[in-house]
C-alpha positions in Angstrom: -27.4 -19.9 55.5 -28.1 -23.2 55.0 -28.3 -24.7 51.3 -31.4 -26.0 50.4 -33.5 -25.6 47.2 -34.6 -22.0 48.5 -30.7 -21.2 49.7 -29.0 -18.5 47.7 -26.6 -21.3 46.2 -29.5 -23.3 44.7 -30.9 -19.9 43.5 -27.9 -19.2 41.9 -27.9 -22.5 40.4 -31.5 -21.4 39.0 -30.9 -18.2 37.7 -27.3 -20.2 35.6 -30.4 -22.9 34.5 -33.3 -20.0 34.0 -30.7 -17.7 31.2 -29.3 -21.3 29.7 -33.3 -22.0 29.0 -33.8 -18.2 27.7 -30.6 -18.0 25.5 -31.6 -21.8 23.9 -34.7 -19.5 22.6 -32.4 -16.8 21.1 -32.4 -14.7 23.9 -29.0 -13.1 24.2 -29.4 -11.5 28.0 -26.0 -10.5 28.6 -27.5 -7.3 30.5 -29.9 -9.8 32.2 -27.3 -11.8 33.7 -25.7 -9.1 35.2 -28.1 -7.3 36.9 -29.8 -11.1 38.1 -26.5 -11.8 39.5 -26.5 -8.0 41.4 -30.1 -9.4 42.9 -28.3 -12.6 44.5 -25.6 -11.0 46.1 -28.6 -8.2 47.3 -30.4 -11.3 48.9 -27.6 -12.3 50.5 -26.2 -9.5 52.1 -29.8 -8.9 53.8 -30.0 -12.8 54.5 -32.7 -13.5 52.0 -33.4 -16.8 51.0 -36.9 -15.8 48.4 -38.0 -13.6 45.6 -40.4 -11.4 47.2 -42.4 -7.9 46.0 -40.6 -6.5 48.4 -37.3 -7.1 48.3 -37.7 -7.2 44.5 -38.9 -3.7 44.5 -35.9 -2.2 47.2 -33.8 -3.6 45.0 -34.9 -2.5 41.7 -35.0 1.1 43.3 -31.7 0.7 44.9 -29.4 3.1 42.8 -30.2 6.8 41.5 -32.3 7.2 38.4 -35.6 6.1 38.8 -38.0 5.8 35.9 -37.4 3.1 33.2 -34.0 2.4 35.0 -35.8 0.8 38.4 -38.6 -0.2 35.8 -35.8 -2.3 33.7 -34.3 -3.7 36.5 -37.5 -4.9 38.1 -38.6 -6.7 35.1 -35.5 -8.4 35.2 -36.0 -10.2 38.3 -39.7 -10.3 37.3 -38.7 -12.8 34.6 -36.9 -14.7 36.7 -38.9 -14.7 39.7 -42.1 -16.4 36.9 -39.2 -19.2 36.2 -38.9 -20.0 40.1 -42.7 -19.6 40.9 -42.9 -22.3 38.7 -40.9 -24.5 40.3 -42.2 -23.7 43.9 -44.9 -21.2 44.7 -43.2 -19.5 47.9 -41.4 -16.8 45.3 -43.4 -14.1 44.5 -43.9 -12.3 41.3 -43.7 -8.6 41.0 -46.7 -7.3 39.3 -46.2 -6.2 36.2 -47.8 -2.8 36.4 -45.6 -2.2 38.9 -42.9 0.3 37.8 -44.2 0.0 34.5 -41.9 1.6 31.7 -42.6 4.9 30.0 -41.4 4.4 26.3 -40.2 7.6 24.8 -37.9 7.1 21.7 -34.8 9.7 21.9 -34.7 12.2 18.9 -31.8 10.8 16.8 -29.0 13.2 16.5 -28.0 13.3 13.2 -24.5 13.6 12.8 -22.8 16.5 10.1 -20.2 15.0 8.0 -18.4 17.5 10.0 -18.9 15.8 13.5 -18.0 12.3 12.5 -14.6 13.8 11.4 -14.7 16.1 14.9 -15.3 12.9 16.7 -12.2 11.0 14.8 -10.0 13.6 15.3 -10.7 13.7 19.4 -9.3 10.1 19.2 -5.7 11.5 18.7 -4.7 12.7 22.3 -5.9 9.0 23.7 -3.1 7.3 25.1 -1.1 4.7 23.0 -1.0 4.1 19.0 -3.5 0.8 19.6 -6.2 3.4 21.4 -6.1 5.8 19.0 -6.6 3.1 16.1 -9.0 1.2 17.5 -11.6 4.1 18.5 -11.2 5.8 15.4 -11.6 2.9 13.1 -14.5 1.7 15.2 -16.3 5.0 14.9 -15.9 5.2 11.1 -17.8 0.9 10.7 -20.5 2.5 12.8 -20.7 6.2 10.5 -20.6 3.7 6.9 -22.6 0.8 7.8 -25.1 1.5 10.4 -24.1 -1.2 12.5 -25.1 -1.9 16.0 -22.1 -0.9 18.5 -22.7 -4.6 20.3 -22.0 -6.2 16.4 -18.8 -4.3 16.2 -17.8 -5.3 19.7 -18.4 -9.3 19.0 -16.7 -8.8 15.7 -14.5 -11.4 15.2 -11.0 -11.6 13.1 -12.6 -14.1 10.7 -15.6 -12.3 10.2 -13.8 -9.7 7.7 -13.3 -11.2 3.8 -11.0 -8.7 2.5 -10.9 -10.6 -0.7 -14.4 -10.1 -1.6 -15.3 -6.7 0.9 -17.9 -8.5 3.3 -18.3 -8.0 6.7 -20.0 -11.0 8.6 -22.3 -10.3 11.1 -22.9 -13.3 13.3 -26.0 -14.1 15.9 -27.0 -10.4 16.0 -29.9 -9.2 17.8 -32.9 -11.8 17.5 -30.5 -15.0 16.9 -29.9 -13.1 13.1 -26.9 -13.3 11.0 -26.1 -11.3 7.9 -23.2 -10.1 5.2 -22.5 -6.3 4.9 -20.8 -5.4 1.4 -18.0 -2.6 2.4 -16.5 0.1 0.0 -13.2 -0.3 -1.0 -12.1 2.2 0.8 -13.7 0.8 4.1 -12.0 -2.2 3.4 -8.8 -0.3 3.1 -9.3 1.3 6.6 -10.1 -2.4 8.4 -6.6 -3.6 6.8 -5.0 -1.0 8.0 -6.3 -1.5 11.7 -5.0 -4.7 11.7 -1.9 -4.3 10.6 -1.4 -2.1 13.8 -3.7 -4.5 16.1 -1.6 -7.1 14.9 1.5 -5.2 15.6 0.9 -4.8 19.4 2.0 -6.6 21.8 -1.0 -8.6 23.7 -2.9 -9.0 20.0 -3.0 -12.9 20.7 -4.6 -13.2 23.8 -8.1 -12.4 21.6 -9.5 -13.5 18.7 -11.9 -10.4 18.3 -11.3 -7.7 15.7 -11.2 -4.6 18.0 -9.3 -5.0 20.9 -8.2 -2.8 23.8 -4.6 -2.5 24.7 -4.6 -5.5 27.2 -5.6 -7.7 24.4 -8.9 -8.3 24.8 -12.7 -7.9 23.6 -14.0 -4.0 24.3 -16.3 -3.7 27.2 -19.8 -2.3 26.2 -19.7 -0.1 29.0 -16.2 1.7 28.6 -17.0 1.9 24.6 -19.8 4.2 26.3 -17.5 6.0 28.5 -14.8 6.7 26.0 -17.4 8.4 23.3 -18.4 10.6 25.8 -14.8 11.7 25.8 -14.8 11.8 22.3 -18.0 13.7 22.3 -17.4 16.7 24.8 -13.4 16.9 23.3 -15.0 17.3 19.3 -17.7 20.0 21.3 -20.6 18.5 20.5 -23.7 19.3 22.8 -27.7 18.1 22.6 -29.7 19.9 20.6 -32.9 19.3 22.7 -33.3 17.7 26.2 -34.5 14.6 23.8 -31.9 15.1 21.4 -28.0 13.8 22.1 -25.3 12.5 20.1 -25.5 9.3 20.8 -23.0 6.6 19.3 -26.2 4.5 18.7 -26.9 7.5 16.6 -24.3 7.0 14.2 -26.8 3.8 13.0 -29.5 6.5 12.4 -27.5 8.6 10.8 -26.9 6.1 8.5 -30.1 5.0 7.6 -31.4 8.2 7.0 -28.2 9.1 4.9 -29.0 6.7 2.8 -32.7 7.6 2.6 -32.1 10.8 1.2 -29.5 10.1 -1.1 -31.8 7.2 -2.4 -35.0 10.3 -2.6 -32.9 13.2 -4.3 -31.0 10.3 -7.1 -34.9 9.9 -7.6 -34.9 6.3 -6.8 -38.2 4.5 -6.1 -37.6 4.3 -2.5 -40.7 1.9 -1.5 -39.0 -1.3 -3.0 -36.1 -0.5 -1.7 -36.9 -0.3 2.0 -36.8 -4.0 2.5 -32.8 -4.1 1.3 -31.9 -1.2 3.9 -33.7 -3.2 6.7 -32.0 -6.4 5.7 -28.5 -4.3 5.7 -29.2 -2.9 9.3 -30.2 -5.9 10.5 -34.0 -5.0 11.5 -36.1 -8.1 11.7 -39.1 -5.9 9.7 -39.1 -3.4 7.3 -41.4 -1.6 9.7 -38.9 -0.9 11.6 -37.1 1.4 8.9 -39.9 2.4 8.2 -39.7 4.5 11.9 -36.5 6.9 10.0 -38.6 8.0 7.8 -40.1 10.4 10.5 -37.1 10.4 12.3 -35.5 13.6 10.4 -37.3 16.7 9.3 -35.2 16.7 5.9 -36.8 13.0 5.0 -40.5 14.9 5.9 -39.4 17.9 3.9 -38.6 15.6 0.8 -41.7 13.3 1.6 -43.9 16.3 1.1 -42.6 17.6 -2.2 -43.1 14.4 -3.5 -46.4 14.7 -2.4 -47.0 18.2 -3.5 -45.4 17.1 -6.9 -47.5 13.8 -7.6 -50.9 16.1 -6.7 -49.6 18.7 -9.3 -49.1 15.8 -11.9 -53.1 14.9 -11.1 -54.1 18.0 -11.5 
């Protein structure tokens, strides 16, 4: 196929120049690139030299799935293929009520004290000392600090300040950075990871804080894969077709951990909200605002203050 500015070269020379311009406006796209690279190498294995509907939407419904999956996927190379048709009209844009995406939020599971300890204690039969330590300390940041599993992943050795207990989260979701204060005893726990990270034999080859047993940064993707390990080993099953544990649930278990303990100390949650969103890294404290209808026992508390405040009226 010969390499002009329609070839698949020069396309992939556009997609490189089309995420550079994305990520300079905080877009991280790391999901993005992946699948716009999978679209290339689809163009040229059926000698395709254009974005068209078409071949956009056989692609985009290529694997199993359907649903928001091919929808995702599509809107991927819809992005891209709005870039191109800038640059020469030829390339087609999917319309965007194609595929569209049905947006149905997953019922958090909210993890027992129980299951977080069920789910580090199905870390022990994975193989090798580093393994073990790394899945079981990463499980615990996510259960104390609500953090994103992609923040704990790009974690860096630096990032940790034993001396003074903060935990630096750097160029987060939105381009956002922020400090987390840790417990003593979460501190304690980190410290101790290291000491065996820093005890195995590939720790140099990477400078991030959890690593797997080759020495390098965890894969999003095998993180994933592993937790559902954990998860079927410590026996836990979905409590609803909308409701499975989830490692993202960990973060909402969190939150709403701290919700309630905030309600039943009597607290004045309300001027408090903003300091939980800043902690979990939301960009609005609308976005907290969603756990507070997110678990029945929040709802339950909710309407005794209610009742209670109406009774003080009366």
């Amino acid at each position: 196929m010969a390499e002009g500015w329609c070839g698949v070269t020069t396309l992939d020379q556009a997609a490189g120049d089309y995420l550079r311009i994305r990520r300079a406006l905080g877009f991280k796209l790391e999901r993005a690139e992946k699948l716009l690279a999978q679209y290339l190498a689809y163009l040229d294995a059926t000698g395709q030299d254009r974005v068209t509907v078409a071949n956009a939407l056989a692609w985009a419904r290529t694997p199993t799935g359907g649903g928001n999956w091919w929808a995702q996927r599509l809107s991927v190379v819809r992005g891209f293929a709005t870039y191109l048709h800038a640059l020469e009209d030829r390339h087609e844009i999917p319309p965007v009520d194609m595929l569209q995406r049905r947006i149905r939020r997953a019922v958090p599971y909210l993890y027992t004290e129980q299951e977080i300890l069920a789910l580090i204690a199905a870390t022990a039969p994975l193989r090798g000392q580093l393994r073990v330590s790394t899945y079981r300390t990463l499980i615990g940041l996510l259960a104390v600090t609500g953090m994103r599993v992609g923040e704990a992943i790009r974690l860096n050795r630096g990032d940790l300040d034993v001396s003074n207990g903060l935990l630096t989260v750097l160029e987060s979701k939105f381009g956002k950075s922020r400090e987390l204060p840790l417990h003593t005893s979460t501190v304690i726990a980190l410290r101790e990871y290291l000491r065996v990270r820093d005890a195995h034999q590939n720790a140099q080859v990477s400078d991030a804080f959890f690593i797997s047993p080759a020495g390098t940064r965890l894969i999003y993707c095998n993180v994933h894969a592993t937790f559902r390990q954990l998860r079927a080993d410590a026996g836990l099953r979905p409590r609803s077709p909308a409701c499975r544990p989830r490692i993202h649930d960990l973060r909402h278990r969190f939150a709403v951990q701290t919700l309630l303990d905030w309600y039943r100390d009597g607290v004045d949650v309300q001027p408090r909200l903003p300091l939980l969103s800043t902690y979990l890294g939301h960009t609005h404290p609308r976005h907290t605002y969603w756990y507070l209808q997110a678990a029945p026992e929040l709802m339950a508390i909710a309407g005794q203050l209610l009742e209670t405040s109406q009774e003080q009226r009366s």
